[in-house]
C-alpha positions in Angstrom: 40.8 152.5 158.4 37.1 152.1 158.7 35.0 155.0 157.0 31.5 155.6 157.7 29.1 157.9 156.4 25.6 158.9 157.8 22.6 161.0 157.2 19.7 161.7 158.6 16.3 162.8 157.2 13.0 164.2 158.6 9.7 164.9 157.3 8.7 167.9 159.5 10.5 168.3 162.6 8.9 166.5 164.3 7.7 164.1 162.1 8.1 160.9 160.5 12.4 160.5 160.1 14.9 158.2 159.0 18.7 157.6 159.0 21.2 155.8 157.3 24.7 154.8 157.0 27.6 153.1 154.4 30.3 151.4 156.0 33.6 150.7 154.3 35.9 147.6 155.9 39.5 147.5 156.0 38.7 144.1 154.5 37.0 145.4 151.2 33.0 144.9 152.1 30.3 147.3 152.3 27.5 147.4 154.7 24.5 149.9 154.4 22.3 149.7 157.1 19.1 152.6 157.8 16.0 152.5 159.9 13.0 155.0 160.6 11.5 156.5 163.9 8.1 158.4 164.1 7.9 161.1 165.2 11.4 162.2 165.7 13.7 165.4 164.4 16.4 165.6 162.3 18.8 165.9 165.1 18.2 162.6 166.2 18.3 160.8 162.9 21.9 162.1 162.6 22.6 161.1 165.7 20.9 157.9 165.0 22.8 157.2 161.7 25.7 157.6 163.4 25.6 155.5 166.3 24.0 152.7 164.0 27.3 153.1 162.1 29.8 152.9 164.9 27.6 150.2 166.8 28.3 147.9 163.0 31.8 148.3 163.5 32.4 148.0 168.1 33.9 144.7 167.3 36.2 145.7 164.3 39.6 147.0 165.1 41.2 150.5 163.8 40.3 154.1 163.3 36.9 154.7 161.8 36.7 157.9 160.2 32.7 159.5 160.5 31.9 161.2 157.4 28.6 163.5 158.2 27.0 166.4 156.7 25.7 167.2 160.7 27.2 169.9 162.2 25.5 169.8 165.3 26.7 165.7 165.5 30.5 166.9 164.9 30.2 169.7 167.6 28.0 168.3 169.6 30.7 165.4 170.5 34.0 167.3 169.9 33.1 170.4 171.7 29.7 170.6 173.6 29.4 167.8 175.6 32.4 168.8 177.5 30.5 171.4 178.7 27.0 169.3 179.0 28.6 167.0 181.2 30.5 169.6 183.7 26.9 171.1 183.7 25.6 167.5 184.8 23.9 167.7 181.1 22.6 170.8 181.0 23.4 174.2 178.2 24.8 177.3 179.1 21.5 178.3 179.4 20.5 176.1 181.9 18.3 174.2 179.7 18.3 170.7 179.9 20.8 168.9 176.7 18.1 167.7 174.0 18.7 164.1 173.0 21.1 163.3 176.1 20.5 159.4 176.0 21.4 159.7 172.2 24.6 161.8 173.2 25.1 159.3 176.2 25.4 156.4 173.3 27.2 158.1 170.8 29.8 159.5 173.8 29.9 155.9 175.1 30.7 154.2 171.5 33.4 156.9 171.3 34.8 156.2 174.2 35.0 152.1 173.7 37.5 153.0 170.4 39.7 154.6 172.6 42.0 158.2 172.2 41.9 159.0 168.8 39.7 156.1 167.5 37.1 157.9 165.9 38.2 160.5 163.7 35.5 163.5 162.1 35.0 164.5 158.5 32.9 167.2 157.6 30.8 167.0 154.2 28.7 169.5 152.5 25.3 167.8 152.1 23.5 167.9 148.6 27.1 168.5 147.3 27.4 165.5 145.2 29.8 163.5 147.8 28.2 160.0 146.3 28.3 158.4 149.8 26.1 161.3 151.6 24.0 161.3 148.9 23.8 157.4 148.9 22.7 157.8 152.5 20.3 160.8 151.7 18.5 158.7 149.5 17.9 155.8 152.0 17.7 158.1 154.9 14.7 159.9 153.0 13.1 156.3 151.9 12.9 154.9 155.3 11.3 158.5 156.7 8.5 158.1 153.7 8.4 154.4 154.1 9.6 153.7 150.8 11.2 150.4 149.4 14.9 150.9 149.3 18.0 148.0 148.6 20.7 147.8 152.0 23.7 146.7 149.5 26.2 144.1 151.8 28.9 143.1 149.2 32.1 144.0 148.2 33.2 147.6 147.5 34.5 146.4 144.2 31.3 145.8 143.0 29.7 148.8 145.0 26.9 150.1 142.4 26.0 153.7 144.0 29.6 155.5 143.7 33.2 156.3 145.3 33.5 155.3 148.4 36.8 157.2 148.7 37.3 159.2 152.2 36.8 162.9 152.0 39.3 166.0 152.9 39.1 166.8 156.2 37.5 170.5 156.2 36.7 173.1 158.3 33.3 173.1 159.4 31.3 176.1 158.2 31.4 179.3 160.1 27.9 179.8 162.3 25.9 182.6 162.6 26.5 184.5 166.2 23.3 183.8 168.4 20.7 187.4 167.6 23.2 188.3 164.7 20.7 187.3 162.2 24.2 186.9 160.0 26.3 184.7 158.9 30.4 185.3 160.0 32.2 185.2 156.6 35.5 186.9 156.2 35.1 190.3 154.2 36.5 190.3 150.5 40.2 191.5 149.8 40.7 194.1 148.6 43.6 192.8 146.4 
């Protein structure tokens, strides 16, 4: 198994943005990689972050699991683009899809790994996962240009925490479009 985990950061939206990722090898190495756009959004530094991660790994065999804090990455490519792509890449509002060459790469990296190659883990960002918080760091020093270490080594000697995969989890409940609230179950009354 090949874990990955991403993030994405933005000063302003637009503004100046950054992304990063921490790949884990079947063979015991770590590769961080990140990179900066200007302007961007948010949206497209997680999408960024992950398709620099899956691009690392195209040539490695095996499942890669994507760890990402993104919820619009994880729906976006699980559930939306079906319906983008019978819309010839349009919403249900008839709007045109935002970032539809960045969901045209990350659907195309997909794709290449074959039925149940890429597998989705949903992490709560700021939570104190030390691998999204890893990439929060570099994402956020790349978006304000400042230095920052890529560590390429082994994972035994990996300086900046676990590495370990995360529980799969739901993905958090959204709001209802105009509800103004979020859907959360009432509390028993038990």
């Amino acid at each position: 198994m090949i874990l990955i985990f991403t993030d994405g950061a933005c000063s302003g939206n637009p503004g100046p943005g950054g992304w990063a990722c921490v790949i884990a090898t079947p063979d015991g190495k770590v590769l961080e990689r990140a990179g900066r756009d200007e302007p961007t959004t948010n949206n497209k530094m997680e999408l960024g972050a992950v398709i620099a991660g899956l691009r690392a790994v195209e040539a490695m065999p095996g499942v890669v699991v994507v760890h990402t804090d993104s919820t619009y990455v994880i729906e976006g490519i699980t559930k939306w683009i079906v319906g983008w792509k019978r819309r010839g890449w349009t919403t249900a509002a008839g709007e045109p899809v935002k970032n539809e060459a960045l969901w045209r790469a990350l659907e195309a990296l997909v794709v290449a790994r074959g039925r149940g190659g890429v597998e989705w883990r949903w992490v709560k960002g700021h939570s104190g996962h030390d691998a999204n918080e890893r990439c929060d760091e570099l994402a956020v020093c790349a978006a304000k240009r400042r230095p920052y270490d890529l560590y390429e080594g082994p994972l035994m000697n990996y300086p900046y925490g676990s590495l370990l995969p995360s529980e799969k989890k739901a993905l958090p409940v959204r709001p209802k479009a105009g509800s103004g609230r979020t859907q959360t179950p009432a509390p028993s009354r038990t």
